[in-house]
N, C-alpha and C positions, 0 to 999 in steps of 0.2 A: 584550239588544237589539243593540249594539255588539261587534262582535269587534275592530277596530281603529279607534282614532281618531287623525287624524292632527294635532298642534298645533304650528302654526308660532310661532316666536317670535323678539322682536328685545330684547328685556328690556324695555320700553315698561311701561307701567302696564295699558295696553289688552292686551298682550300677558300677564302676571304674572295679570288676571283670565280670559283665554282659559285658562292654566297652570290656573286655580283651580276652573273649569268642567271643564274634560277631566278632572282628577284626581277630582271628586267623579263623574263619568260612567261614568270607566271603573273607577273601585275597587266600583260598583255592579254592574258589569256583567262584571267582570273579564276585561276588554278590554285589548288589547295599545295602549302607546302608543309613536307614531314622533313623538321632536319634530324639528323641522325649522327651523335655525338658517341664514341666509345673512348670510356675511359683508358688514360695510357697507365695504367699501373704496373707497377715491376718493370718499367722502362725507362731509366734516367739516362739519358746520352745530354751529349754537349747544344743539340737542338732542342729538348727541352728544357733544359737548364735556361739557354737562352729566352726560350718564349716566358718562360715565369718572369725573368729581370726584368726582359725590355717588353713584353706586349699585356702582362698578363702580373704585374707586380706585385708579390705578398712581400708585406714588412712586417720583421723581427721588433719585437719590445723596444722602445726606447729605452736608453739609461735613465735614469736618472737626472731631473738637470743639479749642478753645483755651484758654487759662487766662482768657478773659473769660466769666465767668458770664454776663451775658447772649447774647454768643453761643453758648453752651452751652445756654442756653433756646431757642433759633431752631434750633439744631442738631435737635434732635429732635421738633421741629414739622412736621405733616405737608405735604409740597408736594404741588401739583398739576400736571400735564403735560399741557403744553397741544398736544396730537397735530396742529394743524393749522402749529406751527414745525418739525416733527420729519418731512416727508413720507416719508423714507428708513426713519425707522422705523416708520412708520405699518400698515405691513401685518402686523407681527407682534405689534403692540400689537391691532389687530382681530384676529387670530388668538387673543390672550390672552382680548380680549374675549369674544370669541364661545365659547369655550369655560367662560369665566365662567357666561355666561349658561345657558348648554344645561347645568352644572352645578348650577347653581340649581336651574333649571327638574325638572331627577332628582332635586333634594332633596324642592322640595315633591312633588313626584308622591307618594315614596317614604314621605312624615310622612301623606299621605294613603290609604294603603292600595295604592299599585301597584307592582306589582313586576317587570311585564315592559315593560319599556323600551328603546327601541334610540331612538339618536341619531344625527341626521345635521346634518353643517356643510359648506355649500354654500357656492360662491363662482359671480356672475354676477347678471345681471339678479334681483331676489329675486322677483318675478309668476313669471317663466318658471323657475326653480330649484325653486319651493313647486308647480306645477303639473305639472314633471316627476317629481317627489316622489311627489306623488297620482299620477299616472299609473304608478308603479315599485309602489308599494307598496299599493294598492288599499285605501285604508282605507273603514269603513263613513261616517266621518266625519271634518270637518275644522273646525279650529277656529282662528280669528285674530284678533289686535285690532283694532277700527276704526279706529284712528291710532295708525301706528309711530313710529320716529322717521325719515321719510325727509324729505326738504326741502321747502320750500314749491312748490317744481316740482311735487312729487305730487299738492299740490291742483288745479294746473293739469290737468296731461295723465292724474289718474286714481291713484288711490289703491292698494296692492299686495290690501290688502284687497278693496276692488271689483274690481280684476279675478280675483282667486281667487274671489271671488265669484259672478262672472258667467262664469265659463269652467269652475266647475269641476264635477264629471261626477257628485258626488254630494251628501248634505247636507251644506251648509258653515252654519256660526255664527258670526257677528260679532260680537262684546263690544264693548261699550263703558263 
């Protein structure tokens, strides 16, 4: 039924079950999948903060080991980086990220039966990047999570989800 679906992702949980949907869809149908990653730059909230700790970990230098056993115990304890003191490095840590993610995202496909995969990592507005997307790559279908992790601004002026939703030119699914 599907020759192409297209599934945008931000590594969100909502997103991870969009991942989990598209890959049982098109391994049925043996449909091409385009996923569609936009990077979050210039956007550190407490939900990415969190996805780098817990889903997506970068670690800071080690110290140094010393002849103090205890800090030899600390030495090899994982840190956490906290990306919103690091602005300078911030854009290559989402670079890291995002290709994290869009990685994943080819694994599960891959453990679920798909094999023709093309990946794209956008940077800009994520509505307007996911929508030019669909508009390049004409897929039969598109698939998103109902809450990424963008800021609480999104609830205000409009969700990236609803507006892919409502602008976009063919079937879209929303997961939640």
């Amino acid at each position: 039924m599907f020759k192409k679906i297209l599934i945008a992702t931000d590594g969100s949980d909502h997103s991870k079950k969009a991942i989990e949907l598209g890959s049982a869809l098109a391994a049925k149908d043996g449909a091409e999948v385009v996923l569609v990653h936009v990077l979050l730059t210039g956007e550190v909230d407490a939900d990415v903060q969190r996805l780098i700790d817990v889903e997506y970990p970068v670690s800071k230098p080690m110290p140094k080991p010393t002849d103090d056993a205890r800090n030899d115990i600390l030495a090899i304890e994982p840190q956490g980086f906290d990306i919103a003191k690091h602005k300078a490095a911030s854009y290559r840590i989402f670079q890291i990220l995002g290709d994290q993610i869009v990685q994943q995202a080819v694994r599960t496909l891959k453990t679920k039966g798909v094999n023709d995969i093309q990946s794209l990592v956008l940077e800009g507005n994520p509505a307007e990047q996911i929508l030019k997307a669909i508009a390049d790559e004409e897929p039969d279908l598109v698939i998103c999570g109902a809450r990424g992790l963008s800021s609480f601004a999104a609830l205000l002026f409009g969700s990236v989800s609803n507006k892919i939703a409502h602008m976009c030119p063919v079937t879209c699914i929303t997961v939640r």
